[in-house]
N, C-alpha and C positions, 0 to 999 in steps of 0.2 A: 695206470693213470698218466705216469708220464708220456708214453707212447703214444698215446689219445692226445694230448698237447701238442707234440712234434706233429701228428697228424696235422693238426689244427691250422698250424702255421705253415704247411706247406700247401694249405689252399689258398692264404689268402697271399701267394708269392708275390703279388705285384706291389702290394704296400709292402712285404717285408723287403725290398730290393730298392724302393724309394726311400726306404727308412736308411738302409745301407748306406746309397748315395749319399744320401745328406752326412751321414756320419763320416764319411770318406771326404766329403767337402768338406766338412770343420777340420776333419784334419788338417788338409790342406791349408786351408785360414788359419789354424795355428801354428805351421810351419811352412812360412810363406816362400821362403829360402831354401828348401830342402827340394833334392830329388828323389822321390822312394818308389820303390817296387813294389808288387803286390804282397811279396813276403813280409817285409816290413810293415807295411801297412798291416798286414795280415795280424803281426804281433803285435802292434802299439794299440790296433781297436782289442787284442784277447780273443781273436777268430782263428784262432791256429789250424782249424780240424779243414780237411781235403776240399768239404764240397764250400765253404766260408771261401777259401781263397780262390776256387776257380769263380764263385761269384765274383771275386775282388777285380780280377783277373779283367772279366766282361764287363763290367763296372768302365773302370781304368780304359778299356780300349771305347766303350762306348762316349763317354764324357770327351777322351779327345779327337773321337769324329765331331762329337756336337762342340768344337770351341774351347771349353773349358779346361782341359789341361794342355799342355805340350807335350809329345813325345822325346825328351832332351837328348835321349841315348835308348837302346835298345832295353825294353821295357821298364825304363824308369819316368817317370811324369815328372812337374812339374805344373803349377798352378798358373792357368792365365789371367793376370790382372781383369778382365771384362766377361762376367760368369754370365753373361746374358744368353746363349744358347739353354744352357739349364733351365735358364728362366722360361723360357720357351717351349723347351719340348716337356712343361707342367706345367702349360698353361695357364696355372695361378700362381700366386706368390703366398704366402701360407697367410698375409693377411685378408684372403680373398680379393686379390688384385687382380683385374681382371689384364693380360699383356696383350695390345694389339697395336698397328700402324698409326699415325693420324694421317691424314688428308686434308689439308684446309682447302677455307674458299676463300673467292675474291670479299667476302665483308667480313672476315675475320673471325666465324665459327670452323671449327672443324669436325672432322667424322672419322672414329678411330674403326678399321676394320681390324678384325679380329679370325683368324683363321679355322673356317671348320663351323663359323658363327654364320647363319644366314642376316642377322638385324645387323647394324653398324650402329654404334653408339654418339649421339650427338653431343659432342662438346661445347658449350658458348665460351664465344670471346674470353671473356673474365676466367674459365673454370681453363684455359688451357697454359696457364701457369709456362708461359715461354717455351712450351713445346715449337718446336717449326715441323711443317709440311716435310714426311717419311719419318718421321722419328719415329721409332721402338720406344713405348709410356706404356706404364699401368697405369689403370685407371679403376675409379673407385665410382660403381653404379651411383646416382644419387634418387633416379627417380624409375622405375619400370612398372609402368601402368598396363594392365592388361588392353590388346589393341594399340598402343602407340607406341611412338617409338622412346627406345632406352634414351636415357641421358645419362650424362658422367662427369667429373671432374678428374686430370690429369693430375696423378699424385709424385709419380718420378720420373724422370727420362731414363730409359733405360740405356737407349742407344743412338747418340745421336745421326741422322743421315747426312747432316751436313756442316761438317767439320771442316771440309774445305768448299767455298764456296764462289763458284763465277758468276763476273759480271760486270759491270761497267763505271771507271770510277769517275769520280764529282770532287776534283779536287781543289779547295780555297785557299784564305794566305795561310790559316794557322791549322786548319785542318780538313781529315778529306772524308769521304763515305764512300762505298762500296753498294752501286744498286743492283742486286743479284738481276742475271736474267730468267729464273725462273719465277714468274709471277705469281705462283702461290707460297713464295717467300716472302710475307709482307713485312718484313723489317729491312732498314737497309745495315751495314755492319761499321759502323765509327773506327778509323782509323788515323793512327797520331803520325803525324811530319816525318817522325823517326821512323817509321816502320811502312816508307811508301817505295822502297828503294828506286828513288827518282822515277817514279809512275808516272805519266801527264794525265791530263784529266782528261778524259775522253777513249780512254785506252781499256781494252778488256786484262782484268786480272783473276789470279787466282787467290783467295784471302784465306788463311784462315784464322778463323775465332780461338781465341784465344783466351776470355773472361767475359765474362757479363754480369757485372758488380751489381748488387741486391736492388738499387733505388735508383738504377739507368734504364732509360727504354731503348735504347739500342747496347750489342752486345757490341765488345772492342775486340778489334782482329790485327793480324799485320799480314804485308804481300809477301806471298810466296812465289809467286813468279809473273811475270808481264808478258801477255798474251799479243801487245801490239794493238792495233788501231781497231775499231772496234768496223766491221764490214770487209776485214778481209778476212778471207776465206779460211786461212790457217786459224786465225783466232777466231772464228766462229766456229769450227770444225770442233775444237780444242773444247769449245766453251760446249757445245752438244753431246761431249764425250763424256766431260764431268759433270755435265747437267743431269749425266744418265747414269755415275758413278761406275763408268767403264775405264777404265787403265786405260792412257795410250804411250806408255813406256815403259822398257823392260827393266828391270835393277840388272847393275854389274852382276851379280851373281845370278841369275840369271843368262844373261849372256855371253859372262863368262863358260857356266857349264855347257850352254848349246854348242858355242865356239870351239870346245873341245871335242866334237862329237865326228869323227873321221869320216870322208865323205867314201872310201875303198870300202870296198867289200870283203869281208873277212871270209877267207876259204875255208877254215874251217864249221864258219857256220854254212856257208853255200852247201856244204856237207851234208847239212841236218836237215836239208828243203829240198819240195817237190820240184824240177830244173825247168822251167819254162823258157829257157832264152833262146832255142831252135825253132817254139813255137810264133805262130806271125802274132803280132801284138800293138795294138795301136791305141792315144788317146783321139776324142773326142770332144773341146770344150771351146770354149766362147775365144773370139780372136782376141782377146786383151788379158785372157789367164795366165796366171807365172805359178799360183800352183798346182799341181795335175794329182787328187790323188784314187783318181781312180781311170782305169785300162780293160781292155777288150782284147781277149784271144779270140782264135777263131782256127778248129779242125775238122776234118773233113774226112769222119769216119766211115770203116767198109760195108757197115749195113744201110747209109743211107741218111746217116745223123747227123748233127752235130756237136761237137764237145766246144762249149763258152766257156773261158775263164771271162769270171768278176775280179780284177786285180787292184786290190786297193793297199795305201801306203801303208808299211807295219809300223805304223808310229811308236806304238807299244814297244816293241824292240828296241827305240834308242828313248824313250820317256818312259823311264821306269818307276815307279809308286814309289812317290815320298820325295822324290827329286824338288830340286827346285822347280824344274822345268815342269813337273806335272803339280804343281801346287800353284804356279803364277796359271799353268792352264783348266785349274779347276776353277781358279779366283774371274779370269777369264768368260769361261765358261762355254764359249766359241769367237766366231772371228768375228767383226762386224762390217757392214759394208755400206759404205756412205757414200755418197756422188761422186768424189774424186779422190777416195783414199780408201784401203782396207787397212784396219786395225787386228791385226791378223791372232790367235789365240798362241802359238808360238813365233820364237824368232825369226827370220829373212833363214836362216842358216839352216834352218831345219823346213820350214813350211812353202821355199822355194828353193832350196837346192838340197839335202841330203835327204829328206822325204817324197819329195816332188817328184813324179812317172817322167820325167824329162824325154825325148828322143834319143835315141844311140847311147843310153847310160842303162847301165844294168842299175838294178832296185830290188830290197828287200819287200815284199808283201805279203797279205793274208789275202788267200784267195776262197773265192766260190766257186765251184768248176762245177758245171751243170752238160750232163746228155742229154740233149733235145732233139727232138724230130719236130718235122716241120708241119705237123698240127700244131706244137706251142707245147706239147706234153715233156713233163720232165721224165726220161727215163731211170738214172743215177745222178747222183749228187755228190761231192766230196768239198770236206773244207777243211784247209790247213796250210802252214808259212810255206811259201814258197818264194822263189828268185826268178825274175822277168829283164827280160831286154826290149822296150818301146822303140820298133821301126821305123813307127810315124805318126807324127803330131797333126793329126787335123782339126781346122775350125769347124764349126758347125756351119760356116757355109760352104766350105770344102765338100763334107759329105752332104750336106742338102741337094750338091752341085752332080754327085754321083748320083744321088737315090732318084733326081727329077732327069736325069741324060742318059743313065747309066752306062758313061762314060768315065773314063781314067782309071789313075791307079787302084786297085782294091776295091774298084767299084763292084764286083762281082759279090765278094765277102761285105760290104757294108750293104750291097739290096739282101741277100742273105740274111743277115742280123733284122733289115728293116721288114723282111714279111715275117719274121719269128715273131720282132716286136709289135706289129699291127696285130695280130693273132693275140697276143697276150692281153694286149688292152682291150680287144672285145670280148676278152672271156670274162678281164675284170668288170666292165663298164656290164655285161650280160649280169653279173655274180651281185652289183646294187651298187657298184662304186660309181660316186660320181664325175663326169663329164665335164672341166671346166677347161672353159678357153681363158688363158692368161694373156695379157696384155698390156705389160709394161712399161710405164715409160724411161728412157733415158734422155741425159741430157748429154748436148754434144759441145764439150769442153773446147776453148779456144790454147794457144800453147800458153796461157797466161792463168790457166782454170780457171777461166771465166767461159758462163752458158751462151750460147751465142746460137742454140737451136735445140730443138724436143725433136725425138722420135718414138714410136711404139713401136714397142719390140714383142712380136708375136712367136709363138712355139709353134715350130715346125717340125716335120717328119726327124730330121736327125737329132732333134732337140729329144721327142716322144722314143728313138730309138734307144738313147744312152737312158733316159728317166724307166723305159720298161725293165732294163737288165738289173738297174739299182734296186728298182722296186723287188725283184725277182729275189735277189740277193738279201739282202732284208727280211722281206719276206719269211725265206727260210731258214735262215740263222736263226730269229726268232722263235720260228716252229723246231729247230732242231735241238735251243735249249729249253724251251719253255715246254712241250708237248710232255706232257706225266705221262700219260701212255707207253712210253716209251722207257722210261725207269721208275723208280720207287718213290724217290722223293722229288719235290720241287725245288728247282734250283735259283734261288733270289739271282732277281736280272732285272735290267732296266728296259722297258719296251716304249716306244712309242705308240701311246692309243688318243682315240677321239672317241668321244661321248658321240648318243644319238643326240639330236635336234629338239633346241627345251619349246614344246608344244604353244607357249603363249610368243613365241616369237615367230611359229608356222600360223599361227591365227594371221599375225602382223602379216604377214608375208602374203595370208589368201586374201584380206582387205583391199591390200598393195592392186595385187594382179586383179581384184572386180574392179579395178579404175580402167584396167584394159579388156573388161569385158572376157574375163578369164577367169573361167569356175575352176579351184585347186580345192582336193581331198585330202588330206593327211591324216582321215580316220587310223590308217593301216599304217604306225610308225617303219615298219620293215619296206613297205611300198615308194615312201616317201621321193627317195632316191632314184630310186628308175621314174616317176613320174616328172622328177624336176628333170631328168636329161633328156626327158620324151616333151619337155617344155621348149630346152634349150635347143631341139632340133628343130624343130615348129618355127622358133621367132630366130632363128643363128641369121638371117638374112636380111631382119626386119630393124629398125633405127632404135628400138627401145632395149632391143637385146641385152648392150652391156650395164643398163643401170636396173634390167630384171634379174643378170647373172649375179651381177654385186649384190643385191636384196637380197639373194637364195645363199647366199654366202653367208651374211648378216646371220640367219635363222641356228647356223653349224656352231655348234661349240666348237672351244681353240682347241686343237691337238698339243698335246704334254707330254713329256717325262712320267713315267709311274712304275714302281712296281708290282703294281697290281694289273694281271690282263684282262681289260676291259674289249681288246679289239679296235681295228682302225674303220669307224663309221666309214669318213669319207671315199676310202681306196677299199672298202668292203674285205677286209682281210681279218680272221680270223687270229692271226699270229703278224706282228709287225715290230721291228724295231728299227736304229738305225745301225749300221755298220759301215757305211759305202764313204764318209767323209770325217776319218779320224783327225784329215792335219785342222780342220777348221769347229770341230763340234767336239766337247768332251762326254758326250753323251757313247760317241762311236769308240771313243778310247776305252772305256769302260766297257761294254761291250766285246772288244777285241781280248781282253785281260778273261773275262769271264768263259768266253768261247773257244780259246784256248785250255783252260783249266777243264772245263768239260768235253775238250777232245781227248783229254789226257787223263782224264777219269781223277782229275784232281784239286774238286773246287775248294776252296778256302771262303771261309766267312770272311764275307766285305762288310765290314761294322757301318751301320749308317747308312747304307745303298737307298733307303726312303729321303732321306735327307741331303740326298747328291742329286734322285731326280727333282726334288723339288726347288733345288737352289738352278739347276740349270736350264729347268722351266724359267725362273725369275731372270735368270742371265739373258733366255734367249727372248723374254719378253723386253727388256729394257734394249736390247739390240733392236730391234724393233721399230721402239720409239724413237732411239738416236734416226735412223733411217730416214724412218718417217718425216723426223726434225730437220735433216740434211734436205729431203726432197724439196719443205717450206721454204727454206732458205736460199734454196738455188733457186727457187721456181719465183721467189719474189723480186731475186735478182736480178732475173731475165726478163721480168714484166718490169721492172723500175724507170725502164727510159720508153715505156710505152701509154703514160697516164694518158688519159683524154681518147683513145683507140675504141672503136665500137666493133664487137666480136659475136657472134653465134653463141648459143651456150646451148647446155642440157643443164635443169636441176637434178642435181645429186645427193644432196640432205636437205633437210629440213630440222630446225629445231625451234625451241622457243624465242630466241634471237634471230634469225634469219634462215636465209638458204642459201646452200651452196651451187656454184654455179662451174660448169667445167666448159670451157671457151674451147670449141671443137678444134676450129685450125692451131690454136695455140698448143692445145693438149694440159692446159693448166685450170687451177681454180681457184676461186677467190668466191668474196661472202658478198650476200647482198641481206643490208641489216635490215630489220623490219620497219624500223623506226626511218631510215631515211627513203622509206617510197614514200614520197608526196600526197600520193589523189586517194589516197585514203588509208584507215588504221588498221592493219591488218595484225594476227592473230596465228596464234599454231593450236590446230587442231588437234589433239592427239588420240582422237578414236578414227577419225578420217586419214589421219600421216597426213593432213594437208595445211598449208596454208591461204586462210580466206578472209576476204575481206570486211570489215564491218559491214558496212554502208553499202558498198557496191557487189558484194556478194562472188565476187570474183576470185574462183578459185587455183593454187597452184599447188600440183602436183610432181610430187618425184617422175622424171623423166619427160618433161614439159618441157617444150624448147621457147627459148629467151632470147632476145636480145639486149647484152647488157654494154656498158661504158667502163674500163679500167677506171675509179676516182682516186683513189690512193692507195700506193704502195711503203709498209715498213721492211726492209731488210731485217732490220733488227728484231721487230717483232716477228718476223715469217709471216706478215698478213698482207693479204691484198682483200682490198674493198672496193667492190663493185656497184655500182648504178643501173636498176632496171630503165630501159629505154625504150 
């Protein structure tokens, strides 16, 4: 009978292991000051017997992937004050709390998503009890009518998102306010005399909250640092970094440890690596890069082939797991890159000089060394640390400059590389990956960083050169940990994948294109993809091109972090991850660590590896938005002394306020509101994508050209408003 019992409970393992947890947390909660081990622990719960502690064991390391304990010393824990990850990965709170984000709007309801939840739950005004816009709240259902949408009241904050808060201060004789620039902040933050350390009014600050007494409608903060006048560059840079909850400074300890990290090459490890310094070795990158961390070999084997190294920086060899340095760069999560400044995921000391492929410096890296023959077939493949010396640094228009004259140095070996890589992309682009032409813009900085011109930056032949061998490298890696075929078990890894295309966004997209008299199929999701590049070869010539490429983009799910292999839709690859950009992505770090251990037949449980791609999806999402945000800001900059200007345009969006409008010789965009076209009331369609007129019937469409007027520009707000003319 008792046997039967034991049975019993080892079915239902998953509650008995949540039950565990919790008990392991009260412990914790009643020894708030202790640091214990598993053993102990082991004894104070009366779990003494082998397989009780090796659960304890997995318990203990999992909690403090997820936040909640510390690792203080080599397997002892300690409790962290903010148990909010737990609360998290159980989704409930044991009073049936429901844990998700909020979201406010401009009229002061918000909308909490919830993860893994398709509804969003509506919160009113009143029911969100001082939450602000990102906050981590549970929320207690109040109404779920079958067909409508959930409603809720916010019961706690779990987590607040905005602890420290920028924005612009209002300061009087006896006291000052804090108006954040994030607009779905709608409170501003009351700040006393004492706590403004000589701020002027009109100055960007950094605040943080500090209390918000029971029967105040604003919470009380004090300044923690003054950002400077509000339109310059640094303090608005500053204020988009924190807007976006991105670090842009290292702690001493942090840069202390990088600063230790020797920039010589230790002979004894040159010992332990495959020797590439006799082999010829060059970078490839944009003329403004400082860090290189990927390189091109290139031999000239006697059957007729070639041997490519992929040589990328071994970050991993000087950022070892648990370091500061690899904790500020998971916090990180990568580098991010804004108009005039990179916020780099490690120090200057590591991610432009002791990591960096430099010229005429030997470098440690992880290579992919591929034999190729010049169909694009890979013959052999080998990956592992090796030691490189970079010959020469070229820009991308250096070798653009060889592949289009086939002239100068190396130009022999970079046409070489460039008919491998032509070859490679038509196998991909044949195989269903999609075809896009990118077209960038940059702004061209004066010595004062200020915008003083736009240009588009198009991808060209050496640009598709270095992009094919990265892919290549990728690529493989991925297939050579991920492929079961090939051993027994699966080895948890982080891959890079993209979902197919969500169907009622390819509806959107065939409506789009019957405005240009263009019948699209996308019965055959697998077809899809060759059909859209068999579009964009048709129209690459024609004026509507770039706002039907952007559409077709629109329809693509985001590519993510997962560890689960889904495959890369877009680049049609069965196996994909990244590996080619450790100093700037920690997605490549982690990868490095994992790829290693499986050349060496010696993986270790990474605890949490679901929970790393999914924060540095969210990292590399909020990089993103800063970006994006930087663009607004520059681009309102450099239209600000042009009000009154009458410019060419294409419409580019549409929504229920207006349309966007992208002013061709300018290369920028601004809104034209619905409300201030004059000669009649117009309306967003949303079964047409169009906007049309009551009265006069007069319809405008995405990719309709305009002629509109600059009417006002805010720097601060990043808008420009436009005047149809």
């Amino acid at each position: 009978m008792s046997k039967k019992k034991k049975k019993h409970k080892k079915v239902s393992k998953e509650k008995y292991n949540l039950s565990l947890s919790d008990e392991i947390l009260q412990l914790f909660n009643d020894f708030p000051d202790r640091k214990l081990n598993y053993k102990q622990i082991a004894s104070l719960l009366n779990k003494n017997t082998s397989p009780f502690r090796k659960q304890i064991y997995t318990i203990l390391s999992q909690l403090a992937d997820d936040g909640v304990l510390k690792e203080v010393s080599l397997g002892k824990f300690k409790k962290i004050e903010n148990h909010l990850q737990h609360i998290k990965t159980s989704k409930k709170t044991s009073s049936n709390l429901i844990v998700g984000t909020i979201e406010t709007t401009k009229r002061g309801a918000g909308y909490v998503l919830v993860e893994g939840q398709d509804k969003d739950i509506y919160i009113a005004e009143k029911n969100r009890n001082r939450s602000l816009n990102g906050d981590t709240v549970s929320v207690k259902i109040s109404r779920n009518r079958k067909g409508k949408k959930l409603e809720g009241e916010i019961i706690e904050i779990l987590e607040s998102a905005n602890k420290i808060i920028v924005g612009t201060l209002d300061v009087s004789d006896k006291f000052a306010f804090l108006i954040p620039d994030n607009q779905k902040l709608d409170i501003d933050v009351f700040i006393p005399k004492s706590k403004l350390k000589d701020a002027k009014s009109g100055y960007k600050a950094l605040v943080k909250i500090t209390e918000w007494p029971p029967n105040a409608k604003n919470p009380y903060g004090e300044v923690i640092d003054v950002l400077g006048r509000t339109e310059s560059n640094d303090a608005e840079m500053i204020s988009i970094l924190v807007g976006n909850n991105i670090p842009y400074e290292f702690s001493t300890e942090v840069l202390t440890e990088a600063n230790k990290i020797d920039t010589e090459l230790s002979k004894k490890e040159i010992s332990t690596r495959r020797d590439f310094r006799t082999i010829l070795t060059f970078t490839i990158d944009p003329v403004d890069a400082k860090d290189f961390d990927d390189a091109l070999s290139i031999e000239y084997l006697e059957n007729g082939n070639l041997r490519v190294g992929i040589h990328i920086a071994d970050v991993a060899h000087y950022v070892t797991e648990g370091s500061a340095l690899d904790k500020e760069a998971y916090v990180r999560g990568n580098s991010t890159y804004l108009v005039d400044r990179v916020v780099p995921m490690l120090p200057e000391h590591l991610s432009n000089g002791v990591c960096s492929l430099r010229p005429n410096e030997e470098k440690f890296t992880f290579s992919a060394v591929f034999e190729i023959n010049f169909k694009g077939d890979v013959m052999n493949e080998w990956f592992g640390k090796t030691v490189i010396f970079s010959d020469r640094r070229f820009t991308y228009e250096e070798a653009q400059e060889r592949i289009e004259t086939k002239k100068g140095d190396l130009a022999q070996e970079i046409n070489d590389l460039d008919r491998i890589a032509k070859i490679l992309r038509a196998k991909r682009i044949k195989n269903g990956a999609l075809e896009i032409v990118s077209s960038e813009i940059r702004f061209e900085l004066d010595e004062n960083g200020n915008p003083i011109d736009t240009h588009k930056k198009t991808s060209k032949d050496a640009n598709k050169l270095v992009e094919e061998f990265m892919l290549l490298a990728n690529k493989h890696v991925a297939k050579f940990v991920g492929d079961v075929s090939k051993r027994k078990t699966q080895i948890p890894f982080i891959y890079r994948v993209h979902d197919k295309p969500d169907e009622k966004k390819l509806e959107m997209f065939k409506v789009f294109l019957s405005k240009f008299d263009i019948n699209f199929d996308y019965s055959n999701i697998n077809t899809v993809s060759i059909q859209m590049n068999k579009l964009f070869e048709d129209l690459k010539n024609e004026p509507e091109f770039p706002i039907i490429q952007q559409m077709a983009v629109r329809t693509m799910a985001k590519a993510v972090y997962d560890t689960k292999n889904i495959g890369h839709y877009g680049l049609g690859f069965r196996y994909y991850t990244h590996f080619t950009s450790p100093i700037r992505r920690y997605a490549d770090l982690m990868v490095h660590r994992i790829l290693l251990e499986t050349i060496n037949k010696k993986n270790k449980k990474h605890h949490g590896l679901q929970q790393v791609a999914e924060h540095i999806s969210r990292t590399e999402r909020r990089s993103v938005n800063a970006e994006r945000d930087s663009q607004k800001y520059f681009q309102a900059y450099y239209l600000k002394d042009k009000i009154g200007e009458e410019h060419q345009g294409i419409i580019t969006g549409v929504t229920d306020w207006g349309m966007y409008v992208e002013m061709v010789d300018l290369l920028c965009e601004g809104m034209v509101r619905l409300n201030s076209i004059e000669f009649d009331h117009f309306y967003f369609d949303e079964k047409s994508h169009a906007i049309i007129g009551n009265n006069s019937n007069t319809v405008y469409n995405l990719g309709d050209k305009v002629t509109v007027k600059i009417k006002a520009v805010s720097v601060a707000k990043k808008q420009v408003d436009l005047g149809l003319v």
